[in-house]
C-alpha positions as CSV (number, residue, x, y, z in Angstrom):
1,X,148.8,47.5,86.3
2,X,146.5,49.7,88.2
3,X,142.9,48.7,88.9
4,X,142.1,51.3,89.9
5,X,141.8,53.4,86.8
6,X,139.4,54.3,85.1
7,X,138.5,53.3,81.5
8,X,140.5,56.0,79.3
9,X,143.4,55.8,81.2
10,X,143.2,51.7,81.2
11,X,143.0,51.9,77.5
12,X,146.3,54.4,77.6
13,X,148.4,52.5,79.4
14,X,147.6,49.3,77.5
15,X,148.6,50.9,74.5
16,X,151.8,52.0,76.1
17,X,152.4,48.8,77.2
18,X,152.2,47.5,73.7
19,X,153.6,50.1,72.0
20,X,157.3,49.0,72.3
21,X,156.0,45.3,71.0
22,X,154.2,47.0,68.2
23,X,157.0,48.8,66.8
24,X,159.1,45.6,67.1
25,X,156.3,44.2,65.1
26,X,156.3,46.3,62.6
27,X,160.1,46.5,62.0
28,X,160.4,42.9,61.4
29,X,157.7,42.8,59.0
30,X,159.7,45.3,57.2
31,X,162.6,43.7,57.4
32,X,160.5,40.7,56.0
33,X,160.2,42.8,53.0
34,X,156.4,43.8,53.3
35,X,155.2,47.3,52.5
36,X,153.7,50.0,54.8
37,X,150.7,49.2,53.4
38,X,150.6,45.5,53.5
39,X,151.5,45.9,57.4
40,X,148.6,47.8,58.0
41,X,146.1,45.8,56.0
42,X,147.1,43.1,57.8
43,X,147.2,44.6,61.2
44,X,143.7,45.8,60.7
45,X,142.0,42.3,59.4
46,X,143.8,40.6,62.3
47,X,142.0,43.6,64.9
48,X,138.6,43.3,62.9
49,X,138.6,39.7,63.5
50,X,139.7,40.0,67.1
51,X,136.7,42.0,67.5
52,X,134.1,40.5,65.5
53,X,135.1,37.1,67.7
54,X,135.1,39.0,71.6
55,X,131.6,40.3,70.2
56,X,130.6,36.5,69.1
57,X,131.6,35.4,72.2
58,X,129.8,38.3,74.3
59,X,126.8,37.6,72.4
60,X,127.1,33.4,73.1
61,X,127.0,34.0,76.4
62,X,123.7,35.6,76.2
63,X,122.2,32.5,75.1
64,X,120.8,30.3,77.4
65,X,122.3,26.6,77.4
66,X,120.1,24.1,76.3
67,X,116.7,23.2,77.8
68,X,116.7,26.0,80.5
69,X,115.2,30.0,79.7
70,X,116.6,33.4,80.9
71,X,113.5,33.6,82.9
């Protein structure tokens, strides 16, 4: 991976580099027998909660540890 670039084209070539992993994910979930729909319901509640938890933590390192301030 390249350091160097810069934010968009991070973002791009992480999803290329998952993009082969994805699709294997997604085929054996079908073969699993779950629908198109299921997949993606799924998919999404796992992404929401990734985000909702790197936000949390974001947001816990904001606060001071006990007994000292921010200032």
């Amino acid at each position: 991976m390249d350091s160097g670039l810069s934010s968009l084209d991070r973002d791009l070539a992480c999803e290329a580099s998952l993009e082969p992993f994805f699709r294997n994910l997604l085929a054996n979930a079908r073969r699993d027998g779950w629908s198109a729909d299921e997949i993606a319901n799924a998919l999404l509640s796992l992404t929401q909660n990734l985000v909702a938890d790197s936000r949390a933590d974001a947001f816990i390192e904001l606060i001071p540890p006990a007994g000292t301030t921010r200032h």
